[in-house]
Each structure stands twice: as C-alpha cells, then as structure tokens.
N, C-alpha and C positions, 0 to 999 in steps of 0.2 A: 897159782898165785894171780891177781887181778893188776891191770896194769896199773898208773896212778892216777888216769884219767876216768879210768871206770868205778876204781875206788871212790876218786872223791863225788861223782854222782850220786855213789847209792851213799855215800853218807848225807849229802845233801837235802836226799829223797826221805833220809831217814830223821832228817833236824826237823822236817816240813812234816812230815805225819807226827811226829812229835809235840808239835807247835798247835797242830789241830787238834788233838788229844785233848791237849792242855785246855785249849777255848775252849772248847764241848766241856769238859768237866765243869768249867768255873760256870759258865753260861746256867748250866743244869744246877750249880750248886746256890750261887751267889745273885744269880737272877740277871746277872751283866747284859748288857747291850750291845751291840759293836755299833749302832749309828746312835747319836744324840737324839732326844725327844724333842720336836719341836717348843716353843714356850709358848703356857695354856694363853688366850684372850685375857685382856684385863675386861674388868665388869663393866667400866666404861666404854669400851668397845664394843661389848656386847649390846648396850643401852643403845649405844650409834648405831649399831646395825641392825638392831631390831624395828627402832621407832623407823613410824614410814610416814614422813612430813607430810605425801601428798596427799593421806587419808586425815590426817588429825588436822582436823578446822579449828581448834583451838588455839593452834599455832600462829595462822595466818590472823587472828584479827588482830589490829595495831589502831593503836589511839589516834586522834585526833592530831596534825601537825602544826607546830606553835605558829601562830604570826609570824610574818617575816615586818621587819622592822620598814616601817611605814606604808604598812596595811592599811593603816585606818584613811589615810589620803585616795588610796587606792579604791576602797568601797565603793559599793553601788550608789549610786545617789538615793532620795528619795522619791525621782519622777521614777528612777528606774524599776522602785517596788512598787508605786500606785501604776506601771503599766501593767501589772500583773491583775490587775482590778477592773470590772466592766464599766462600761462605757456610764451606766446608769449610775451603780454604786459610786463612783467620781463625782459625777454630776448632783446625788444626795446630799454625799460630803459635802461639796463646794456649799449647797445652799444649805445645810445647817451651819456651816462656818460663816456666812453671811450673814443669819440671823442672828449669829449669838456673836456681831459684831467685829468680827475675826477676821477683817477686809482681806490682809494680808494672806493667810491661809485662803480663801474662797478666790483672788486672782488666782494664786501657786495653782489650785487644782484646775481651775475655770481655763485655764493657759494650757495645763499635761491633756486637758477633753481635745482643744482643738488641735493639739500635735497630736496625738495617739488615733484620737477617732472622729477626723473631720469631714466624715461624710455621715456620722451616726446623727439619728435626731436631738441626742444630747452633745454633740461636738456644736451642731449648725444652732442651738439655742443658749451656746455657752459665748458665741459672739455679741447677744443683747446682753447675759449677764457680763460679759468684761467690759463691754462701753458701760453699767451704767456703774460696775467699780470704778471707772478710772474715772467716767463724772466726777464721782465722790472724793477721789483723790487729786481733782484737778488738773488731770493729765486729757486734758479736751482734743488734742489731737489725736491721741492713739482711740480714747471713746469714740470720739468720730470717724473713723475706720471704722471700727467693730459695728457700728451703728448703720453704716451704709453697707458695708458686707449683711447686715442680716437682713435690711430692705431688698437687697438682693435677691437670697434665697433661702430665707426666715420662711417661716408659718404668717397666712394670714391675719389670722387669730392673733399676732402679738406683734404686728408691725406696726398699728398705731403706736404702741410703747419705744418703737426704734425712732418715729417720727420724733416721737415730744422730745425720747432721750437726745438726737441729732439738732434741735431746734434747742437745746438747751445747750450743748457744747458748742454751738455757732456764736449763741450769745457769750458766752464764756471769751471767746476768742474773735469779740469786738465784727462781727460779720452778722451784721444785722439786716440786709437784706436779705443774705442767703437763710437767715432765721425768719425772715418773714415767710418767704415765698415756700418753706418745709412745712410751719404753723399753717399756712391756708391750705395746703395739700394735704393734711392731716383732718382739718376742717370739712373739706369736699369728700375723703376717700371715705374717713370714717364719722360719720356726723354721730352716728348713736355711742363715740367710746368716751370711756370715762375722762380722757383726755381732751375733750374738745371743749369745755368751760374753760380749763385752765388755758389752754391755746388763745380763745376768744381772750380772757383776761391779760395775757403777753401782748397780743397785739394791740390790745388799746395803750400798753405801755409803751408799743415802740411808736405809736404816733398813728394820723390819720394817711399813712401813706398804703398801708395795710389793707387789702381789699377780702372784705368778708363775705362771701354768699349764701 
C-alpha cells in the first residue's frame, strides 16, 4: 500500500500528463494556439511605413507664403529696383524721360545715378543733367550746386554748358555780379561754344559794367 503522500503525487503526475494529452489532441485536431496572434498592420500603417519622405520630392514643394498684412509698406522701393540696373541704362532712362518731358521721372533717376554710381561717367554727367532740371523747376540753388560740382570734375567738352547753366541760376537768384564774372569766364574759356552769343547777349542786358575780351 502507498503512503498518502506518495499517493497523492502520482495522481497528481497523472492529472498533468493528462492535461497534456488533452492539448496535444485538440492542438492537432482544432488547430488551437496556446499564445494569441499578434494583430495584422492596418493598411495605413503600411502606407506610413513604406513612403520614405526623404526620397519623394513631391512632398517637399510648398506654395508660395501669403503676405503678411502690411507688406505692401514694407516693399522695396523703386530706387532699390533701378539699383539693380547699370549705370548707363539709368542714365538712358533719365534722358528719354527728359525728352518726352517727364521732368519728374528724369530728376528720380538723374538723383538714384549719383547715389548708386557717383564716380561712374554717367553718375559725374548726371550733376549737369539735375542743375539744368532743377533750372527748369526753379529750384536755382540746388542747380547751382550741381552746376559747380560738374565745373569741378565734369568733361571738358560740356563744361561751357555748366557755365551758362551756373550763370543762369545766379541770375534767377538776383546775384548778378557773380553771373557776370561766370558769363566772361565762359567767354574767355570757351570762345568757339555754342554758348558764347548767348553769354555776349546776357551781358549787354546786365549793363556796361560787364567786361568782354
């Protein structure tokens, strides 16, 4: 006879091979599993995991971003787009805008030559062109700068033209000596310019005090 202690082992021993039996059939019969199937991917997931951002350049382009609210204050000026433009082409503009009477446009540019390119030979001949606009607009002092800057270091060839222009804004601004003694200088330096009749003809206006050689 077996004591109670050994008994109840081997029945124990024998519930457990019993218990395996039983899985092993069902396993083989029913297909069962003893651990759960993970759960498959959703197709979205898939889609995420697949696309590779860094390769598709389609991705990456993005439109244009809206104004921000008071951009248009903010803008470049238009000196800041004619500095994108050469010294020459400026200098073209300025004087087709002059001829086709456009005073206003042809200072704006004649003003952006000597800020931008005032050592170019269109910055240094835009100083006779703004004396002889602001002539025209009556502004005799600012001409007269411009006017004695380019007798400065103007072109020979077009410094009678800064004379007469100078001897004209003197007279404008009642200084009729200093407009004499510009007219006889203009007389003496350049006797053969097309300026020098007219010069001749001022000074007999302003009297015999005027000395002609």
């Amino acid at each position: 006879m077996l004591s109670p202690r050994v008994r109840q082992g081997v029945q124990s021993l024998a519930l457990a091979l019993l218990v395996a039996l039983i899985t092993t059939a069902a396993v083989k019969i029913f297909g069962w599993k003893i651990w759960p199937r993970p759960p498959a991917p959703s197709r979205s997931a898939e889609r995420v995991r697949v696309r590779d951002l860094g390769n598709d350049q389609r991705l990456v382009a993005v439109s244009a971003e809206p104004a921000l609210p008071g951009a248009a204050a903010a803008a470049p000026s238009s000196s800041v787009v004619h500095r994108n433009r050469s010294a020459s082409e400026m200098f073209a503009a300025a004087k087709l805008a002059r001829a086709a009477g456009d005073t206003a446009e042809a200072l704006r540019l004649s003003k952006q030559i000597e800020e931008f390119f005032p050592n170019s030979p269109e910055g240094i001949a835009s100083h006779l062109t703004l004396g002889m606009l602001y002539l025209a607009r009556d502004q005799a002092e600012l001409a007269l700068q411009e006017f004695a800057t380019f007798r400065r270091i103007g072109s020979p060839e077009l410094k009678a033209e800064a004379y007469f222009g100078q001897a004209q804004a003197l007279g404008k601004l009642a200084r009729y000596d200093d407009e004499r003694t510009v007219l006889v200088e203009l007389i003496d330096s350049y006797p053969r310019s097309v300026y020098v009749a007219a010069a001749r003809a001022r000074l007999n206006e302003l009297g015999p005090d005027a000395e002609v050689h």
